[in-house]
C-alpha positions in Angstrom: -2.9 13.0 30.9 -5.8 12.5 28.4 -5.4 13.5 24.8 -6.8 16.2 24.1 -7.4 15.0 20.2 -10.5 12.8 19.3 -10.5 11.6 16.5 -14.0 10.6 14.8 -13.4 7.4 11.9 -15.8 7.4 9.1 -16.0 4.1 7.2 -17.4 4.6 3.9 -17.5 1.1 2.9 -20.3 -0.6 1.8 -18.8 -4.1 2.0 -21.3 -6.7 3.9 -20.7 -7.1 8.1 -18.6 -9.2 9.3 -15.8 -8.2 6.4 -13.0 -5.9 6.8 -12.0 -4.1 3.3 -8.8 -2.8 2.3 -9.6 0.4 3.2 -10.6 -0.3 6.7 -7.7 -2.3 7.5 -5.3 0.6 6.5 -7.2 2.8 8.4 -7.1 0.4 11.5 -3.1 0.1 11.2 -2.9 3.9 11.3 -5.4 4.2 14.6 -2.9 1.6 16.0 -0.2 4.0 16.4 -2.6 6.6 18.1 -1.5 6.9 21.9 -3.5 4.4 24.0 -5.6 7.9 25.6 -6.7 9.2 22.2 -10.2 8.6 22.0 -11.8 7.0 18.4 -15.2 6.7 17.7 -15.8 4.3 14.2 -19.0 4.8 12.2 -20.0 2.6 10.0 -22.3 4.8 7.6 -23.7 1.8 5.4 -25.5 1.0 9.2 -26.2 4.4 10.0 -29.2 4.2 8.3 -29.1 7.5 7.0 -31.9 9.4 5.2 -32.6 11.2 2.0 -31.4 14.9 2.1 -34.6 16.6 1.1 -33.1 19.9 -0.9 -34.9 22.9 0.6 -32.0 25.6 0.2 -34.0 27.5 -2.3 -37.3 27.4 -0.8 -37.5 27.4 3.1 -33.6 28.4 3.0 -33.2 26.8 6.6 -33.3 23.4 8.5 -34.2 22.5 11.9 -32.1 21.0 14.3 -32.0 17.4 14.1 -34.4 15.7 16.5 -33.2 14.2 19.6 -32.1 10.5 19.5 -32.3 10.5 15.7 -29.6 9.1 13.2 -28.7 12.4 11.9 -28.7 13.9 15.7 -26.5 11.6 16.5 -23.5 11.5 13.2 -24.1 15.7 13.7 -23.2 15.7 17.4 -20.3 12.9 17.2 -19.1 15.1 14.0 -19.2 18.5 16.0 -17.4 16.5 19.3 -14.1 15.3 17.3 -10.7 17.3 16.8 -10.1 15.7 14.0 -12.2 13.8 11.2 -11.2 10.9 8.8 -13.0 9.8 6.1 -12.2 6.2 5.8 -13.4 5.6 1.5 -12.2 3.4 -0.7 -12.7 4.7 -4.3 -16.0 3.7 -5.9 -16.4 4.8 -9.5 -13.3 7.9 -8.8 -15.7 9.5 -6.2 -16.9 8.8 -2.8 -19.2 5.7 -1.8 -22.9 6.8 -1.5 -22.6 6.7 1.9 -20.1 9.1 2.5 -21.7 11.4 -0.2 -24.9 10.9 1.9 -23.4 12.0 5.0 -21.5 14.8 3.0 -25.0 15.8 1.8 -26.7 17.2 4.9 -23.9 19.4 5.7 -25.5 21.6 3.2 -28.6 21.0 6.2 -26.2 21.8 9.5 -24.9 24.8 7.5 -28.3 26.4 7.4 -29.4 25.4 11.3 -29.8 29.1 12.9 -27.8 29.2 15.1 -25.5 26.0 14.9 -22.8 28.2 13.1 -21.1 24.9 11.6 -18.8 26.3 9.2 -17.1 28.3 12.5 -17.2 24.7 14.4 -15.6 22.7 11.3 -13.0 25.5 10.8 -11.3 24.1 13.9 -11.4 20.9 13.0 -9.0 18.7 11.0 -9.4 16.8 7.7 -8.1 13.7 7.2 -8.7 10.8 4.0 -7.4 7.2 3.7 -8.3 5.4 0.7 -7.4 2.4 -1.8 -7.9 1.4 -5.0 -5.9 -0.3 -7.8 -4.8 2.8 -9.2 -3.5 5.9 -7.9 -4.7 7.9 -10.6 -7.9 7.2 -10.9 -8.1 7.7 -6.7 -7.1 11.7 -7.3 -11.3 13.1 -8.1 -11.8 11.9 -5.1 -8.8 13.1 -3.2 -9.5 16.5 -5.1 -13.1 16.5 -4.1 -11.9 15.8 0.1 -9.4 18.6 -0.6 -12.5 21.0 -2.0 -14.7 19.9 1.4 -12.0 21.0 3.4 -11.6 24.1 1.4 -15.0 25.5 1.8 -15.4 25.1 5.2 -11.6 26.3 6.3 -10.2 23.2 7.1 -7.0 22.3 7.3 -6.8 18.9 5.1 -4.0 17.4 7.6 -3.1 14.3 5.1 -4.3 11.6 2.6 -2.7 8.2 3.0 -3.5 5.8 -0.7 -2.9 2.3 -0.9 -2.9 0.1 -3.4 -6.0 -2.4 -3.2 -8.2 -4.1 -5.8 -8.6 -7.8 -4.4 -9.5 -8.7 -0.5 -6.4 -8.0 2.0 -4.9 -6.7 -1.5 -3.7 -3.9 0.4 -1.2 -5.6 2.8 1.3 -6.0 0.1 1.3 -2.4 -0.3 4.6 -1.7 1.9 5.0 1.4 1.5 1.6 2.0 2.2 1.4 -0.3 5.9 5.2 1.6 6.9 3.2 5.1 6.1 0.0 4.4 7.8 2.4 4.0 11.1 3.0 7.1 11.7 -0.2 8.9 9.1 -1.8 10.3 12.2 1.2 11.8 13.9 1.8 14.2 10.9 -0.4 17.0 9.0 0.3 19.0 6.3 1.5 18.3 3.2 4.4 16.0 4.9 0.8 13.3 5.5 -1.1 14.5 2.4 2.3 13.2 0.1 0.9 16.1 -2.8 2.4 20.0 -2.9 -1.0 21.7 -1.9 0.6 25.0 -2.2 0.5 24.6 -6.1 -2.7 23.2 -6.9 -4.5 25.6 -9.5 -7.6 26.1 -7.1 -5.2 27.9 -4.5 -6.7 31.0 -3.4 -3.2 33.4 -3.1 -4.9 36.7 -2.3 -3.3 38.5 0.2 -6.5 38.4 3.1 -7.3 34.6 1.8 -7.3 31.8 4.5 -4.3 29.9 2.4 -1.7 32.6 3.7 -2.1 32.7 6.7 0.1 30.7 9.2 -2.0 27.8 11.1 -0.7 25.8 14.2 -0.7 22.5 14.1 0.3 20.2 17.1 2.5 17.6 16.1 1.9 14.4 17.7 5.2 12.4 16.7 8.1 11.9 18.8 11.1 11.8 17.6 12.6 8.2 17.3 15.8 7.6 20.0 19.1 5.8 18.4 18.0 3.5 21.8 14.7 2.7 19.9 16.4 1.9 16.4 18.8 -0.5 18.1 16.1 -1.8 20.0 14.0 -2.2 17.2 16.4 -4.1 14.9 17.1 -6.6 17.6 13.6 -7.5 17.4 14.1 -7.9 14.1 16.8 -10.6 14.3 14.8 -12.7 16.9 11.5 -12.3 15.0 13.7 -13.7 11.7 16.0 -16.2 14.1 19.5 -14.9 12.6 22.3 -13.0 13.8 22.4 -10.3 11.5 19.6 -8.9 9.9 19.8 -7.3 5.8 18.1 -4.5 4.8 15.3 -6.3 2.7 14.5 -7.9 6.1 14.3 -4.6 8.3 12.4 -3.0 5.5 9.6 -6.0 5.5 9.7 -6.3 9.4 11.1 -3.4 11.0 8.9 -0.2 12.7 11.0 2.5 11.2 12.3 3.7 7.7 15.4 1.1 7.1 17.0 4.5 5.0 16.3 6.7 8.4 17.5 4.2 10.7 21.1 3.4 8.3 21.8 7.4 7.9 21.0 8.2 11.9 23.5 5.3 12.9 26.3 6.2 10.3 25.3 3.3 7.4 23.8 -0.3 7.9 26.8 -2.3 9.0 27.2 0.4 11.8 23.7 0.1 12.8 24.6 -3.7 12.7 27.6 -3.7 15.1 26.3 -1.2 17.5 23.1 -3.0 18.0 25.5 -6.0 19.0 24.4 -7.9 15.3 27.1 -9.5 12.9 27.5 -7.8 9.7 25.6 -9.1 7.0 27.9 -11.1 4.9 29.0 -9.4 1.9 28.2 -11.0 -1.4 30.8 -9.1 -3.6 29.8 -8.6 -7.0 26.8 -10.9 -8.1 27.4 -12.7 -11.7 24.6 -11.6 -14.2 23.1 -14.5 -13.8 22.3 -14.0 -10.0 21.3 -10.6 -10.9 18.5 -11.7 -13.4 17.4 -14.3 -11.1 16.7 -12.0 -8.4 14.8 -9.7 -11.0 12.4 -12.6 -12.1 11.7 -14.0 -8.7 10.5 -10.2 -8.0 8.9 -10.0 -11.8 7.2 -13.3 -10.9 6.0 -12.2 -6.9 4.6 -9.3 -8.2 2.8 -10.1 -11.7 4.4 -7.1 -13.0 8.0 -5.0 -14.4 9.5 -4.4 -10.9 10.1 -1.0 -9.5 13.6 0.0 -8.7 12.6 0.7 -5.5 10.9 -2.6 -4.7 14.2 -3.9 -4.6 14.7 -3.1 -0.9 12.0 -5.8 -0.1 11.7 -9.2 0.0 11.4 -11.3 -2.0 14.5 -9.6 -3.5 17.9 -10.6 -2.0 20.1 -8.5 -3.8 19.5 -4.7 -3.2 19.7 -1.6 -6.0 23.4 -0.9 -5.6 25.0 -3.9 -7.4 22.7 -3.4 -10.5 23.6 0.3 -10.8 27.3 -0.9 -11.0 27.2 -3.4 -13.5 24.5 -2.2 -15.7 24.4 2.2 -14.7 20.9 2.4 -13.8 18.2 0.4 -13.1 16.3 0.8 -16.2 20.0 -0.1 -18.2 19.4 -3.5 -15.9 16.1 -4.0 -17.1 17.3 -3.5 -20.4 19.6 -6.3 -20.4 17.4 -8.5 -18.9 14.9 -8.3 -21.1 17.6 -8.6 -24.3 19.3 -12.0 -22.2 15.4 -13.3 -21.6 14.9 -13.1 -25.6 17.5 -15.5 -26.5 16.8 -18.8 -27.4 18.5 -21.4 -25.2 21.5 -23.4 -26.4 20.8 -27.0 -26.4 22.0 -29.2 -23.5 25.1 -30.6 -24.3 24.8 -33.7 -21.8 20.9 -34.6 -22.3 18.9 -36.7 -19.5 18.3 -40.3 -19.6 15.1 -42.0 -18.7 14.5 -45.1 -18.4 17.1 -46.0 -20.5 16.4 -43.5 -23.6 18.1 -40.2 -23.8 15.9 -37.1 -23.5 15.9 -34.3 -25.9 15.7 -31.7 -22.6 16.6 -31.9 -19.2 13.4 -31.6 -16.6 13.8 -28.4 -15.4 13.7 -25.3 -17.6 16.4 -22.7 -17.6 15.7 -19.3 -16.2 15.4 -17.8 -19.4 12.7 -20.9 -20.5 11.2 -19.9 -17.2 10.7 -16.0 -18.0 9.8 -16.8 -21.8 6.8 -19.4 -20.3 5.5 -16.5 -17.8 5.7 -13.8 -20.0 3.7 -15.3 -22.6 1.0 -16.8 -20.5 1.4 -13.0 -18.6 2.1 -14.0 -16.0 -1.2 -15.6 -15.2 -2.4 -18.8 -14.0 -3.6 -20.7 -17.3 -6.3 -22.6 -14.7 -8.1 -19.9 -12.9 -7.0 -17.1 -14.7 -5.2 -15.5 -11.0 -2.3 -13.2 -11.2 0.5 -11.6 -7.8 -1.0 -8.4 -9.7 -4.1 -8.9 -8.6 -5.1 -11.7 -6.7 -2.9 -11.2 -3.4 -0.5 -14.3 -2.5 -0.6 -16.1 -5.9 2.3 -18.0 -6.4 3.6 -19.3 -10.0 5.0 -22.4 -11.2 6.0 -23.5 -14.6 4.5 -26.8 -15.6 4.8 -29.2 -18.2 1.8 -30.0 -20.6 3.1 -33.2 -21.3 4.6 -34.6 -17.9 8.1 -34.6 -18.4 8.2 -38.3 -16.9 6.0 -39.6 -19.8 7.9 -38.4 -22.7 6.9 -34.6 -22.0 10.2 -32.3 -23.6 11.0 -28.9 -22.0 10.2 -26.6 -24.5 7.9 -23.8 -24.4 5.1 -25.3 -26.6 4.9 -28.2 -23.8 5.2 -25.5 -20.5 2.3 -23.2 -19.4 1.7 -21.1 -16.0 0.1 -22.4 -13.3 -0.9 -21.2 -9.7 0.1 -23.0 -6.9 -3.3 -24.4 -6.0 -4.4 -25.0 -9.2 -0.8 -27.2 -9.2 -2.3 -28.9 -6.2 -1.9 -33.0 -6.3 -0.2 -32.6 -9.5 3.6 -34.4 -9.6 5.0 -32.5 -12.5 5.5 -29.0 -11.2 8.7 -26.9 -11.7 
């Protein structure tokens, strides 16, 4: 049977063709999990080639209807023939791109077609936003501004999916983000929109107002089988070659929540044995020293402090649990990682010989050099100035000024951050 839903993609971007933005390629993964009968229709307004609104409320008070075969004919009928409607906008100066604002613009034209009645024909329609930028906060006048849209012409804003972009392809590394956009379109409400709409100031709570009265919405999800769990995480363990899969790995690979999937099958090593997997091998209790390694490699990945909850992906081996026993809380962890890091290291008792002559240092600098090196250079390449925090895939190495092999000591006045490819040909990387 054909959906009955149609749902009409608005790309706001103004990015050249040929080039997918991060916006766009959230927005893609989300129309992925659409059934395959669910029609789409993608508009590209940058190549609309859409026209000046001329402002004539206040003297001719009406519009025609657009001509036949013109742009704006066109974008008005595809808009009237969709169930639902998405603007697809990355955040350009905390507002809209020019060309959704332009396309926004003439609906103050098809409101005043006699005739049309396009506030009746929007009212049945659903609102839907997906947007990035590197900052959530400074994505909200925008997200407000969708919400108002909806507002006035009684629609029902069904969700707003953010994720976190900045540089090109920035946004893949937004987890959380590519695991929501799975299942984005098969929700509505405030479960999709991720904000408490019911409590925003600009709620109109009159008894006859629109916003108390009950609305049907279809949902569109299914709900997810043990059969499909276990299925799923056997995939997982042939797509990772391994006979048990951790819960770092199902959360960077797997189609489901790794938290729904552990509580529906009674905990992770239940999950484990009924899906015919080995238990993950238990590590007992990690010395401090594994435990700080694990929070620079993530510190390092990311360019940043690491959130608690980005322990639950990779590159982190070692999941929340252990630090909240040895340390009480995540932030007490942090806290004694930080005060560990500050401590000058002893020196080597046994020093290196080259060549014959002892060495001050040995060649590799202790994880505490390590994290003393990054934090002061930021955590940023001293070549091409590239960060994890903002340039996607940079990885960092520790390097010696001085070459270690031509007299070079390990110390921090002789080590500086460098990127991988900047690192490239060199022989004296970390």
């Amino acid at each position: 049977m054909t959906d009955p839903n149609h749902f009409l993609f608005l790309v706001a971007s103004t990015r050249e063709p040929g080039h997918v933005g991060n916006t766009e390629w959230l927005a893609r993964q989300a129309a992925a999990s659409l059934p395959a009968d669910t029609p789409q229709t993608w508009v590209h307004l940058a190549r609309a080639g859409i026209p000046e609104f001329v402002d004539q409320r206040h003297t001719v008070g009406s519009y025609p209807m657009p001509d036949d075969g013109s742009v704006m004919r066109g974008l008005l009928d595809q808009t009237l023939a969709c169930t639902d409607l998405v603007f697809v906008a990355p955040v350009y100066w905390f507002s809209f791109p020019s060309t959704l604002k332009a396309y926004l613009d003439h609906w103050s034209a098809w409101l005043r077609v006699p005739g049309l009645d396009f506030k009746a024909q929007m009212s049945q329609k659903r609102l839907w936003l997906i947007t990035t930028n590197g900052d959530r906060a400074k994505a909200q006048p925008m997200i407000d501004s969708t919400a108002m849209c909806a507002k006035f012409l009684d629609m029902p804003l069904a969700g707003v999916l953010w994720g976190k972009g900045g540089a090109p392809e920035a946004v893949k590394g937004d987890v959380g983000a590519v695991e929501k956009a799975r299942v984005f379109l098969s929700q509505s409400g405030e479960a999709a929109c991720g904000v408490n709409l019911s409590t925003r100031n600009d709620v109109d709570r009159s008894e006859n107002s629109e916003s108390t009265k009950f609305k049907l919405f279809r949902v569109r999800g299914i709900p997810v089988t043990d059969e499909q769990f276990l299925d799923d995480l056997k995939r997982v363990a042939l797509q990772v070659g391994s006979g048990t899969v951790s819960q770092p790995q199902y959360s960077a690979h797997g189609r489901y929540d790794m938290r729904n999937l552990s509580r529906r099958l009674g905990g992770w090593k239940s999950a484990l044995s009924a899906a015919g997997l080995a238990p993950s091998p238990y590590q007992g209790e990690y010395s401090d020293e594994s435990l700080f390694a694990n929070i620079l490699v993530l510190w390092q990945h990311l360019g940043r402090q690491p959130r608690r909850s980005e322990l639950a992906f990779p590159p982190s081996d070692i999941s929340q649990s252990p630090y909240q026993r040895r340390f009480g809380s995540w932030s007490g962890a942090l806290e004694a990682f930080v005060k560990w890091a500050n401590v000058a290291d002893a020196p080597s008792p046994e020093p290196e010989v080259q060549g014959g002559t002892p060495r001050r240092t040995s060649r590799d600098p202790s994880l505490r050099l390590r994290f003393q090196v990054l934090m002061r250079d930021r955590f940023t390449c001293c070549g091409c100035g590239k960060s994890p925090a903002t340039s996607l895939g940079t990885v960092l190495h520790v390097d010696h000024i001085v070459p270690w092999s031509k007299g070079g000591e390990t110390v921090i006045s002789n080590l500086k951050t460098m990127c991988l490819q900047c690192n490239i040909g060199k022989s004296n990387v970390l």
